[in-house]
LUMLO-695095 format. One record per residue (C-alpha): y, z, x; residue number from 0; residue in one letter. Coordinates in steps of 0.5 Angstrom, whole numbers. Layout:
N
py pz px ketor vomi
Y Z X NUM A;
...
***
This chain:
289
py pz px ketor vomi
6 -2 64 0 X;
11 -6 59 1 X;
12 -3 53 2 X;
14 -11 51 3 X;
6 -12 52 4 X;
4 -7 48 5 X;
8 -10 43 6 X;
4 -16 44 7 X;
-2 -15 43 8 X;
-1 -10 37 9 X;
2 -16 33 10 X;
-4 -21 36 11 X;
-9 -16 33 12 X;
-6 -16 27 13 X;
-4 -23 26 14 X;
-10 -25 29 15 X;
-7 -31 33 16 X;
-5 -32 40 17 X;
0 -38 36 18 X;
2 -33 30 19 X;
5 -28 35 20 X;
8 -33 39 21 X;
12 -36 33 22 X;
14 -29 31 23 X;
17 -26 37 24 X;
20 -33 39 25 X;
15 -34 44 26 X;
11 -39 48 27 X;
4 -39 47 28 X;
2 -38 55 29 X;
7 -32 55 30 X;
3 -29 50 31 X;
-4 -31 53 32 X;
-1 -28 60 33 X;
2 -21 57 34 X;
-5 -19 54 35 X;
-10 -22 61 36 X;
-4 -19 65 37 X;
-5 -12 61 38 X;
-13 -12 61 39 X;
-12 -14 68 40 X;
-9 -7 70 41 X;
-13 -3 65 42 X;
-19 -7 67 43 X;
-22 -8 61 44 X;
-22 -13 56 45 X;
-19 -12 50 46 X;
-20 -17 46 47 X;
-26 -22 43 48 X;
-24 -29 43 49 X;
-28 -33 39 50 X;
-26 -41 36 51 X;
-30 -40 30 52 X;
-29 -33 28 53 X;
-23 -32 31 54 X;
-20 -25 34 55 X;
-23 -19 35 56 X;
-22 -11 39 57 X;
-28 -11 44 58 X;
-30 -3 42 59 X;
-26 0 47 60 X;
-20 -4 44 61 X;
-22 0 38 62 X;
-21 6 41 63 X;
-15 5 46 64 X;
-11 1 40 65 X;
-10 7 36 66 X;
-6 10 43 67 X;
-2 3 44 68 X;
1 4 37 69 X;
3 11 38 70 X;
6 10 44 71 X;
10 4 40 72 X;
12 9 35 73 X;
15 15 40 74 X;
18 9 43 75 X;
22 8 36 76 X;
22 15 35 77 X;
27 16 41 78 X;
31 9 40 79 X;
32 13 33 80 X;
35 19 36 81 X;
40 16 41 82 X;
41 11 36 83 X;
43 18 32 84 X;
47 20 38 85 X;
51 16 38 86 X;
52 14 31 87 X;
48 8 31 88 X;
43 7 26 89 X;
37 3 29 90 X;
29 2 27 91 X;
24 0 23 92 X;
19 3 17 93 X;
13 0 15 94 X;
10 1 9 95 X;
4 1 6 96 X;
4 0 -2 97 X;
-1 -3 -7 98 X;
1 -7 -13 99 X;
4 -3 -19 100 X;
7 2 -13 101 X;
11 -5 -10 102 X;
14 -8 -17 103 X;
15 0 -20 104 X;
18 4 -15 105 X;
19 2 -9 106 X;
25 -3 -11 107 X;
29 4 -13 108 X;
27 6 -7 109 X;
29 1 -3 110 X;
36 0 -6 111 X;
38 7 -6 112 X;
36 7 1 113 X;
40 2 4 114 X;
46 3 1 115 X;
46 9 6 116 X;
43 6 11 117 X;
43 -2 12 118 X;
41 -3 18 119 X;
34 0 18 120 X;
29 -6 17 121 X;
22 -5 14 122 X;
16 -9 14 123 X;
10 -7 8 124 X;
3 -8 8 125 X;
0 -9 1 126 X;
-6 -7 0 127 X;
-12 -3 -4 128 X;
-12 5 -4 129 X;
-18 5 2 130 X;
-13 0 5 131 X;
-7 4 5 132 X;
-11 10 8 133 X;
-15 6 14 134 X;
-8 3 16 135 X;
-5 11 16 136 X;
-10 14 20 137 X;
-9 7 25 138 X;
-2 8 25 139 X;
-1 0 23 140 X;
4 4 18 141 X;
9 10 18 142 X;
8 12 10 143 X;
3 10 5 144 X;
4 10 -3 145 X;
-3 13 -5 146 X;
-6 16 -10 147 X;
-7 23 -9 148 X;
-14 26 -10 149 X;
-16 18 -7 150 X;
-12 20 0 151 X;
-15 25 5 152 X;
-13 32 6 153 X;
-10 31 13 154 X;
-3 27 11 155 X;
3 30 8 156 X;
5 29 1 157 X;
11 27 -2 158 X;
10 27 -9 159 X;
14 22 -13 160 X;
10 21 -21 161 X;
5 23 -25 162 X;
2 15 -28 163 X;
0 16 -35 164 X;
-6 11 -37 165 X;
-4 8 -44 166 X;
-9 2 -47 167 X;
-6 -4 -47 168 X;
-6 -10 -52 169 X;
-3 -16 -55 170 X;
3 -16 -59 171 X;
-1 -18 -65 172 X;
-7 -14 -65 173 X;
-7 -9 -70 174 X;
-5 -3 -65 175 X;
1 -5 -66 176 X;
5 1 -70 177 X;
0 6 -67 178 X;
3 11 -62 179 X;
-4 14 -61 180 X;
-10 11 -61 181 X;
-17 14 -60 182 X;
-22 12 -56 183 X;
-27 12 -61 184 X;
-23 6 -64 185 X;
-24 2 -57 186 X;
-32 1 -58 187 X;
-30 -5 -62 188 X;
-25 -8 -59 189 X;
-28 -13 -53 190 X;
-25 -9 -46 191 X;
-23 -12 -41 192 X;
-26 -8 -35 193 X;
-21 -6 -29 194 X;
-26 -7 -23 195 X;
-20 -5 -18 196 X;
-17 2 -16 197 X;
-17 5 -23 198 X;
-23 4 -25 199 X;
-25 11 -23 200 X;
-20 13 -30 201 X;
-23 8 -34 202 X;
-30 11 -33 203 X;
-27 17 -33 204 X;
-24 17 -40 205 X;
-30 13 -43 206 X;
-34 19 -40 207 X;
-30 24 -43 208 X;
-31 21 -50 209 X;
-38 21 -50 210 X;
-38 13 -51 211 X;
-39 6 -48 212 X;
-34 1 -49 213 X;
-36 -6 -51 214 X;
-34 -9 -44 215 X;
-33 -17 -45 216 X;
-29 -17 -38 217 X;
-30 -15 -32 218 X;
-24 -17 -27 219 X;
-21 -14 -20 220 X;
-13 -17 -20 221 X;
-8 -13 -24 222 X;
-5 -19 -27 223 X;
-10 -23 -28 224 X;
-11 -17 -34 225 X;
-4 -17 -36 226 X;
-5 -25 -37 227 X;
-12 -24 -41 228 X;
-9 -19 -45 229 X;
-3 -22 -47 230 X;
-7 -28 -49 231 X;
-12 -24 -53 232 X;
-18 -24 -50 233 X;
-18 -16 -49 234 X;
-16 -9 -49 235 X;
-16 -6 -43 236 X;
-14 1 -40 237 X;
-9 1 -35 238 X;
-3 5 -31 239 X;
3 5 -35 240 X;
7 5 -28 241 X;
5 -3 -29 242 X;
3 -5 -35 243 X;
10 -3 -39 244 X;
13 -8 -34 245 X;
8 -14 -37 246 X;
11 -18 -42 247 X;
7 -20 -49 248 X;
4 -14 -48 249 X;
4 -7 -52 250 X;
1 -1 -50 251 X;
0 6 -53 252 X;
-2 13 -51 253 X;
-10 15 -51 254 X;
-12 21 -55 255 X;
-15 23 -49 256 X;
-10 25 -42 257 X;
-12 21 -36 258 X;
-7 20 -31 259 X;
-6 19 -24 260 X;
-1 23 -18 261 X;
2 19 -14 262 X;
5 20 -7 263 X;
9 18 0 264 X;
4 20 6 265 X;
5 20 12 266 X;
1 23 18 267 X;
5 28 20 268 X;
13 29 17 269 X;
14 34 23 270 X;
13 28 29 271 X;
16 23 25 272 X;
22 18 26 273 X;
29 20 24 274 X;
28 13 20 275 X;
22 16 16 276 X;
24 23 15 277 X;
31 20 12 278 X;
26 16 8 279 X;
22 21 5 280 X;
28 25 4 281 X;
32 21 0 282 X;
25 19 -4 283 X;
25 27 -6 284 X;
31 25 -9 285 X;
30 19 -13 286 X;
24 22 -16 287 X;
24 29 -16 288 X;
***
């Protein structure tokens, strides 16, 4: 059984093409298409749906034994780190799991720090929403995740990294601008734009908690989409300070109400984990704590 034909279909499904795969791994499409009929032949079970139309999918036993290909590949890079550690080299790969604010705010430090201690580490990230993050965790697509942590579930290690502060965000005109603080009863007028993505939770939340409905005038999921529409005056929004105080012609001032959200690495066990990710962790305890 080659670990090279695990490899293979780990990326078909993920890419989602026989052509996308073979580029990637500078193969020819035969070979690829060879690699996974020649595995399902020794297993004698076809693994994969094969549609023109709509494209590649699992069969339901690919369902179940893909998660068990992807952690085979993963004690496989587990123990080229630790002879890459024994013989003082440095080798592997970390995949990263991130939503939006996270990539843009945190992940660039991280990254850098990282690196200077370890350049020859190669890492791959996955963007994605909180549920997203989550699901490729519990998978194995990825080896740590960014998530928030009451959104997460309670079964993976967590690294805490910061505690994200929603804040009201506004055009630099608007007539919130000298003011640090402002009420939540000084929203109702306002036209709102409604954050329809992950931290809409806090949004309602805050409303909720001040016995008030806001003016909705917007409702919109793309963070900055927002950000745009905000600097253009079309609204106030609330949002995560993490990503709106990187957002340019626009001001943003705290709420007389707190609301904030936890943000943290997981990872589904920092015990098993690769010598890569444990350093990873470690050094992401240091940048943020």
């Amino acid at each position: 059984m080659s670990i090279v034909r695990f490899e293979i279909i780990t990326n078909v499904v993920e890419l989602g093409s026989f052509t996308a795969t073979a580029e990637k791994l500078n193969m020819t499409q035969s070979a690829v298409s060879h690699a996974v009929a020649s595995l399902e032949a020794e297993f004698g079970v076809s693994l994969l749906i094969r549609d023109r139309k709509k494209g590649i999918s699992l069969t339901e036993i690919g369902q179940k034994v893909l998660p068990h290909i992807r952690e085979v590949l993963k004690r496989m890079e587990s123990i080229n780190q630790e002879i890459a550690l024994a013989t003082n080299l440095e080798v592997g790969v970390i995949r990263i799991g991130t939503f939006a604010s996270a990539s843009s705010c945190l992940l660039p430090k991280l990254l850098a720090t990282f690196q200077k201690r370890h350049p020859k580490i190669e890492f791959k990230l996955f963007e994605g929403s909180y549920e997203e993050i989550t699901e490729w965790l519990k998978s194995g697509i990825v080896d740590i995740g960014f998530v928030v942590k009451r959104t997460v579930e309670s079964n993976f290690d967590l690294i805490p990294l910061i505690k994200d502060n929603m804040v009201v965000a506004y055009n630099t005109k608007h007539r919130f601008h000298s003011k640090e603080i402002v009420s939540m009863e000084d929203l109702i007028d306002e036209p709102f734009i409604m954050p329809t993505g992950m931290y809409q939770s806090h949004v309602n939340e805050l409303f909720h908690e001040a016995n008030l409905r806001p003016s909705i005038r917007f409702e919109v999921h793309d963070c900055t989409t927002i950000a745009n529409m905000v600097q253009e005056g079309l609204g106030v929004t609330i949002g995560p300070e993490l990503f709106l105080k990187t957002q340019q012609n626009i001001k943003i001032s705290k709420l007389n109400i707190e609301n904030s959200r936890e943000v943290a690495l997981a990872c589904q066990s920092i015990v098993n984990a690769s010598p890569a990710v444990k350093e990873f962790l470690q050094v992401a305890k240091g940048v943020f704590n």
